[in-house]
C-alpha positions in Angstrom: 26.1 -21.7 20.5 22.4 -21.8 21.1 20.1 -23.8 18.2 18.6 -21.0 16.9 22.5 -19.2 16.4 23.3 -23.0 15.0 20.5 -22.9 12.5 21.2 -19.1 11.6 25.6 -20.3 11.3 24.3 -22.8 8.8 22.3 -21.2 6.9 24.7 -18.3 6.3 27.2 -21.1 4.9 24.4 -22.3 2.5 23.6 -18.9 1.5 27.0 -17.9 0.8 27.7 -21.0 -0.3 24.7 -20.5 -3.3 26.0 -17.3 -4.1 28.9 -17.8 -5.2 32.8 -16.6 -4.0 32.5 -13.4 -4.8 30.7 -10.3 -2.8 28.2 -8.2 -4.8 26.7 -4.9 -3.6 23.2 -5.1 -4.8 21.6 -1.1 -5.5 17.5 -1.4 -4.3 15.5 1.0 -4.9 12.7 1.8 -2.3 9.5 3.7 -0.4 10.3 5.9 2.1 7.5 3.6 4.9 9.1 3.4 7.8 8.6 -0.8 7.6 11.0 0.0 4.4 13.3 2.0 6.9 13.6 -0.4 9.7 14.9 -2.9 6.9 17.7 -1.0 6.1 18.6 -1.0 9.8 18.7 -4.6 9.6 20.7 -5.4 6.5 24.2 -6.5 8.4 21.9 -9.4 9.2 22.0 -9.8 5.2 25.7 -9.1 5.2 26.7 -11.1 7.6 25.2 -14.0 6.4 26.2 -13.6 2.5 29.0 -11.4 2.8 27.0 -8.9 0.0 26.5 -5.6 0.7 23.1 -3.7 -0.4 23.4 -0.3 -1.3 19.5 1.6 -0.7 18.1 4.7 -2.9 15.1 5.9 -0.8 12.7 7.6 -2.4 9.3 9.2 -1.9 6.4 7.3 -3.2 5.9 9.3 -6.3 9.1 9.5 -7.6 10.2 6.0 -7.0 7.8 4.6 -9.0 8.6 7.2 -11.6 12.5 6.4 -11.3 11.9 2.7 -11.1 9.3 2.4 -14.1 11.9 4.9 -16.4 14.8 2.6 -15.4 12.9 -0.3 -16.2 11.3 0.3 -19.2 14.6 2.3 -20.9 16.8 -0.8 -19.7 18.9 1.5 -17.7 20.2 -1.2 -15.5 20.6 1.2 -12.1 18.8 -1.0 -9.7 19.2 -4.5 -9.3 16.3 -4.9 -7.1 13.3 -2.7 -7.2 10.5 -2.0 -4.9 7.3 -2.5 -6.5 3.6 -3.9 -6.2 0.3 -5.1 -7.0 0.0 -2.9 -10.9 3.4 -3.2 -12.0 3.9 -6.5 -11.2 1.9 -8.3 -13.4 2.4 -5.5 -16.5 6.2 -6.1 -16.5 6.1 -9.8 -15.9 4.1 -10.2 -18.9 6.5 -7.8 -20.7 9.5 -10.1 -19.7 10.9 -7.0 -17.5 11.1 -9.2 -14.3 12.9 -12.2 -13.6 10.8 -15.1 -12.6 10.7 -16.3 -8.9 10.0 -19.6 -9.7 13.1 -21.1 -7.9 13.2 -19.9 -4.8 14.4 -22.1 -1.7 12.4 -24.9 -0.1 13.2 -23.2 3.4 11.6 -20.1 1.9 8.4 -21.9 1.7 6.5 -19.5 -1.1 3.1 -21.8 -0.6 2.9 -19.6 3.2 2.3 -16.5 0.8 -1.2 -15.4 1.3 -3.1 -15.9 -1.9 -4.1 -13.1 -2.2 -0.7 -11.5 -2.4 0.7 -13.9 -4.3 -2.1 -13.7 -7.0 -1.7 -9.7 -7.3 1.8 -10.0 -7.8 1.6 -13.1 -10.2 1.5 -13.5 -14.0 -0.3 -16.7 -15.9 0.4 -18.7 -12.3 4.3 -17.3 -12.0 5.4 -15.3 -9.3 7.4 -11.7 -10.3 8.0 -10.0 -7.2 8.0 -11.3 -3.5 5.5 -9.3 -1.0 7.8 -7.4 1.9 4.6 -6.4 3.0 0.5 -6.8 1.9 -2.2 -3.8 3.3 -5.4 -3.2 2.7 -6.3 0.4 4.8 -9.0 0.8 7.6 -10.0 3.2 9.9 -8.1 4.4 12.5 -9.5 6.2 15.4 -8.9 7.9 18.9 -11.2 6.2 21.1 -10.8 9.3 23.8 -12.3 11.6 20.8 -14.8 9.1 19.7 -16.0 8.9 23.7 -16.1 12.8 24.1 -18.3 13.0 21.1 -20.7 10.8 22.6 -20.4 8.2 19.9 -19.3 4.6 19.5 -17.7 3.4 16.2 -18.9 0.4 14.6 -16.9 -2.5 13.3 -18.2 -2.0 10.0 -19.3 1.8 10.2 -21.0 3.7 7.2 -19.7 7.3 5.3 -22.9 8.8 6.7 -21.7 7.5 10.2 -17.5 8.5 9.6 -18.7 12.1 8.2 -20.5 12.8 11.2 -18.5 11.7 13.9 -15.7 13.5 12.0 -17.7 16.9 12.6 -18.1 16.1 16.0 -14.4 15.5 17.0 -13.1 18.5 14.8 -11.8 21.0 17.3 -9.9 23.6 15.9 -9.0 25.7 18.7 -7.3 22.6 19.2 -6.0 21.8 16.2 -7.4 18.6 16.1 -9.0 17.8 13.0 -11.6 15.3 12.7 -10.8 13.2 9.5 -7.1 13.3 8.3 -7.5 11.3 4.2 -4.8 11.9 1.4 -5.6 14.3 -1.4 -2.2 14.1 -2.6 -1.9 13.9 -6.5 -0.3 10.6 -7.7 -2.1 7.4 -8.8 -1.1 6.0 -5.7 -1.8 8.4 -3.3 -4.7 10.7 -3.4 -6.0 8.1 -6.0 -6.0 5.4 -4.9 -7.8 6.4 -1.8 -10.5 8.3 -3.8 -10.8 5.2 -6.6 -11.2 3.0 -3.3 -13.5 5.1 -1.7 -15.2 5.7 -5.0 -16.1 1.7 -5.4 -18.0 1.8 -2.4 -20.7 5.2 -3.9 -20.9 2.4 -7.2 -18.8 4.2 -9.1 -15.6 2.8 -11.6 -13.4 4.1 -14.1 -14.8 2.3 -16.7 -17.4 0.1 -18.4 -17.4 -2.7 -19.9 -16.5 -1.3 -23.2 -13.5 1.3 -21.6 -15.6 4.2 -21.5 -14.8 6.6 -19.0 -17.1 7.0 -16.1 -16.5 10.0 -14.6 -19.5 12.0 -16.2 -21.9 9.7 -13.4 -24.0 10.4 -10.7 -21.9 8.2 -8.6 -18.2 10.0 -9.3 -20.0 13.1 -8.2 -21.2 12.0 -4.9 -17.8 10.5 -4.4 -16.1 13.7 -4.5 -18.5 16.0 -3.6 -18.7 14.0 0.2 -14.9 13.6 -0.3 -14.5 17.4 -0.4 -17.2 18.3 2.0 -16.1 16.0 4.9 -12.5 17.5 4.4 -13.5 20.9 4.0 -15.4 20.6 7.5 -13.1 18.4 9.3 -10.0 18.0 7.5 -6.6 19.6 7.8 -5.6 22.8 6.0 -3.5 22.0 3.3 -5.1 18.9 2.5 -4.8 18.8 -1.0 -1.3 17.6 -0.6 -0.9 15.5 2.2 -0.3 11.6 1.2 0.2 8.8 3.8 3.6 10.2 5.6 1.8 13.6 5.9 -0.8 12.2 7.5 1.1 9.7 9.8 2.7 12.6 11.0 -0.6 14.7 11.4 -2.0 11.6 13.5 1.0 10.6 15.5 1.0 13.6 16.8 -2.2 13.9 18.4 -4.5 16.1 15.3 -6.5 13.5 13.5 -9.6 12.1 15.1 -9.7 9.6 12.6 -7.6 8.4 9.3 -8.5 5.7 7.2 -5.4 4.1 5.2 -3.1 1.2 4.5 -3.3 -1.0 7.6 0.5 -1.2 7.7 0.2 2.1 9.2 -0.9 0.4 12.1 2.3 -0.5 14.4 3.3 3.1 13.8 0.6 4.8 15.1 0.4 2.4 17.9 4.5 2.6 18.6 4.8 4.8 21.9 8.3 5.8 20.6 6.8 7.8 18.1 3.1 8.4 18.6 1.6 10.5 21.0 -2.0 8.7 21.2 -0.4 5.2 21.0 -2.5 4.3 23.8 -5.9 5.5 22.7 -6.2 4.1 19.1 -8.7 1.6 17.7 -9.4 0.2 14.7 -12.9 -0.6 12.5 -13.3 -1.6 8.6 -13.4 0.6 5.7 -16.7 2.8 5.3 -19.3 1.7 3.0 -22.4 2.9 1.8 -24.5 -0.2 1.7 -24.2 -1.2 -1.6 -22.1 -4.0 -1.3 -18.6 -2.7 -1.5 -16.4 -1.5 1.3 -13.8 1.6 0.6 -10.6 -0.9 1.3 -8.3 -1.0 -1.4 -5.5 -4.0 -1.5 -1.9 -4.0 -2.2 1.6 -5.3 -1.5 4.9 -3.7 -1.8 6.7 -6.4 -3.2 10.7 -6.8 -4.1 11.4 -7.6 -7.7 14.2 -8.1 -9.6 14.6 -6.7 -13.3 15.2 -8.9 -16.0 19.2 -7.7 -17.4 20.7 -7.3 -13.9 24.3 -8.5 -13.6 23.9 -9.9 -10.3 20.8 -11.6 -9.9 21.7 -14.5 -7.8 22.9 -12.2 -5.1 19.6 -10.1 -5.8 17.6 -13.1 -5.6 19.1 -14.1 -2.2 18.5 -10.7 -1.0 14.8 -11.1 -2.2 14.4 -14.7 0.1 16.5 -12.8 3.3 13.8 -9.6 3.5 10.7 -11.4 2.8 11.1 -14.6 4.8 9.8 -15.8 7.8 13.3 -15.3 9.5 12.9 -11.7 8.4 9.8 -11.8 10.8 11.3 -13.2 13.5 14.5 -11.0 13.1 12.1 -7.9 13.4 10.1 -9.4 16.1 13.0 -10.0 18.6 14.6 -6.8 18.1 11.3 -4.9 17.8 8.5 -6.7 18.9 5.8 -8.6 17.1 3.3 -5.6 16.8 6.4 -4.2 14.4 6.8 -7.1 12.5 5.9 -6.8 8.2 1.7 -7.7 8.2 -0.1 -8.9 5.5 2.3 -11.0 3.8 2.3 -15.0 4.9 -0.5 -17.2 6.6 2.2 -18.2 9.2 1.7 -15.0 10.8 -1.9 -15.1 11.2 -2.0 -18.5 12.6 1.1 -17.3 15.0 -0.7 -17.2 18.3 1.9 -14.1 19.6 1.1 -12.1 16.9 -2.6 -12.8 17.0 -2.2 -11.5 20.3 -1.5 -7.3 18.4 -4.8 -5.6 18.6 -4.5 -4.9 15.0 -3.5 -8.2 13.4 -7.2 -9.6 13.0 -8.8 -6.4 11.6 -5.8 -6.0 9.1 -6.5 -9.9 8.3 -10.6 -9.5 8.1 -9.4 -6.1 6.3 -7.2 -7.6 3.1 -9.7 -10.8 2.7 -12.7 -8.2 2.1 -11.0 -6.7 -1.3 -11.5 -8.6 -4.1 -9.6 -7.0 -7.1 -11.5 -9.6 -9.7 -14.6 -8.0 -8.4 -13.9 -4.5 -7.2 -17.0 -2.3 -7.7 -20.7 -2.5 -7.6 -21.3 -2.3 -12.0 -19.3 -4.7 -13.6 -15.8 -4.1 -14.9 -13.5 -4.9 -17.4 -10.3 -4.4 -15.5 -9.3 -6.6 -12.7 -7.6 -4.5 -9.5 -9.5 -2.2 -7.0 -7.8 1.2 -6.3 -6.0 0.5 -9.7 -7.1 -1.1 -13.0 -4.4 -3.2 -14.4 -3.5 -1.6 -17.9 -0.3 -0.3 -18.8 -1.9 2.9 -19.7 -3.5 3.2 -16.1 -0.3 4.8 -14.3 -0.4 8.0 -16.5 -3.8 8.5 -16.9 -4.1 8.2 -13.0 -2.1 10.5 -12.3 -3.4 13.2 -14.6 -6.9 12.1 -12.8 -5.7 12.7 -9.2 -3.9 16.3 -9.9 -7.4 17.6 -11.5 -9.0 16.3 -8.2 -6.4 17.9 -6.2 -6.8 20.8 -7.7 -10.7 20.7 -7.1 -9.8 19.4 -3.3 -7.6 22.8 -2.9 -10.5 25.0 -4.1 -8.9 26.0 -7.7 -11.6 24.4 -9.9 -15.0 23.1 -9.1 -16.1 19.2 -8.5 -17.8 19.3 -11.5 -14.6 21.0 -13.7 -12.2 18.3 -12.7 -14.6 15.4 -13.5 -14.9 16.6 -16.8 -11.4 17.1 -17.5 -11.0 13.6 -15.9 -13.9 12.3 -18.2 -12.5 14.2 -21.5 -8.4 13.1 -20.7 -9.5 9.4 -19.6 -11.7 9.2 -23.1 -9.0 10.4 -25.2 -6.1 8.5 -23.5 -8.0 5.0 -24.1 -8.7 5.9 -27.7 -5.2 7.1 -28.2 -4.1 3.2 -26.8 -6.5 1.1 -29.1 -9.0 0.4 -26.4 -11.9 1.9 -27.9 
């Protein structure tokens, strides 16, 4: 038996050991990402070490965190562990939803969790949820569209810059579209690109006293270039594409550019799937020269809620998929460019993965968002596609489907910023805040 089958033999007898006698199938909720995929493929790693069996619910972004946050919230007890991140986290911790992960192993080694990942998903200094995964999102290019255009992209490129280039790469007799970005209602999807991208035009949800900003200068230039750029050089249909749509749209050869989570990365660089694997680059968020990039941050994180009959098998499930055996274990069977990014400083001082021609832009990427300072006019809200109130998630959403519905041409810019402006307002002063 080789050492590293030695070390694996033991500690399969320690986790099965801490776990008690008896087998458990855990029920986990999760995204539908393909790094949330290629897990499930490895779980007999899990099972074979514990002798627990993990039963998955896959579930598109929208509806898991509605399905996740009604379980939660109503006690229903369906999932013991839940796919999460950087807003719930914190919210529920502080409502005592979660259990604490205060106690996990010494050979899980939680001080290797990037800070910023473990401060998003954190309450008063205690860790709720584990990161699988941490992203910010950056631009994503052909280089063989940027070169036909004439153009060369800059590490750190402006909207002015990514709007043009866009119109210069759109070729629709080609179907290639310059710019695929989601416009997908949802909090998380269509907004929290355009709350991203809207930090970096100096705008924010609120002010300092919770009033709604939407009625500024700054929210109309947001989605006015938003909507312009896309109507020129996005896809049709726009309106409701979110990340898989758009994965899809670039993998197979139609976006010149897309700007999203940097996870995204491996995938669009995986010849197995992608058609321009070969001829993709990568460059930071736009800005606008005010200060703030257009990069939001974030972790999908495994948590466990509070009530759960089986939380020590949960919790050891929690340690298997977000260790540093986890990376290894995707890295020999898939490579290293395929391993979970954004997660643990290991990674970024591992010399093989260093070697991934993504891994230092997703690094310089997730250090640039600073959720405690996320826009250009101060805030009261800490997070920066996101602000960190319980009554965010359902505001948000109502937000994002009046700017889809400006994105697919059935109101104007204007309309949906003042139904965003008038439904933000009353929400806040329905919760107390103003």
């Amino acid at each position: 038996m080789s050492l590293r089958n030695s070390v694996l033999a033991a500690t399969a007898m320690s986790l099965v050991t801490a776990s008690g006698a008896f087998a458990e199938t855990v029920t986990i909720a999760t995204v539908n990402n393909g790094d949330m995929i290629r897990m499930q493929g490895l779980t007999d790693d899990f099972t074979a070490k514990t002798g627990h069996v993990v039963e998955w619910v896959t579930l598109e972004e929208n509806v898991l965190r509605q399905r996740v946050t009604t379980d939660i919230s109503t006690k229903g007890g369906a999932f013991d562990i839940m796919t999460i991140g950087m807003y719930e986290t914190p919210i529920w911790g502080a409502n005592g939803w979660l259990v604490p992960l205060d106690d996990l192993s010494a050979e899980y080694d939680a001080d290797d969790i990037l800070p910023a990942m473990a401060g998003g998903l954190s309450y008063e200094g205690t860790l709720y949820a584990a990161p699988f995964y941490g992203e910010s999102s950056m631009i994503m290019y052909r280089t063989d569209l940027m070169e036909k255009a004439g153009l060369e992209m800059p590490k750190a490129p402006t909207w002015t810059f990514i709007r043009e280039a866009a119109a210069k790469m759109t070729d629709r007799a080609n179907d290639i579209n310059g710019i695929c970005l989601r416009g997908k209602a949802g909090w998380g999807e269509g907004g929290a690109f355009i709350t991203a991208m809207s930090n970096s035009f100096g705008a924010r949800w609120f002010d300092e006293d919770w009033n709604a900003q939407f009625d500024t200068e700054a929210w109309a230039n947001t989605l006015n270039f938003y909507k312009g750029m896309m109507d020129e050089s996005g896809p049709a249909g726009y309106a409701t594409n979110g990340f898989n749509e758009n994965l899809s749209l670039f993998q197979q050869g139609k976006c010149g550019m897309w700007i999203d989570a940097t996870v995204a990365a491996s995938f669009v660089t995986n010849p197995n799937d992608s058609t321009v694997a070969d001829k993709v680059s990568f460059a930071l968020a736009p800005d606008n020269g005010l200060g703030k990039r257009s990069n939001w941050l974030w972790a999908w994180a495994l948590a466990i809620p509070a009530g759960t009959q089986k939380e020590a098998a949960a919790k050891l499930f929690v340690e298997w998929a977000t260790s540093k055996s986890y990376i290894e274990l995707v890295a020999a069977n898939e490579g290293w460019a395929n391993v979970p990014p954004g997660a643990r400083k290991s990674l970024y001082e591992n010399p093989e993965y260093m070697k991934v021609p993504f891994a230092q832009m997703t690094l310089d990427s997730i250090l640039s968002a600073n959720p405690e300072n996320p826009t250009v006019d101060p805030v009261p809200y800490v997070g920066v596609q996101f602000a960190a109130i319980p009554e965010f998630a359902g505001i948000a959403t109502e937000v994002s489907q009046e700017f889809s519905a400006a994105y697919a041409g059935q109101q104007t810019v204007e309309e949906a910023l003042a139904k965003a402006q008038a439904l933000t307002n009353d929400a806040m002063e329905a919760a107390g805040y103003r």
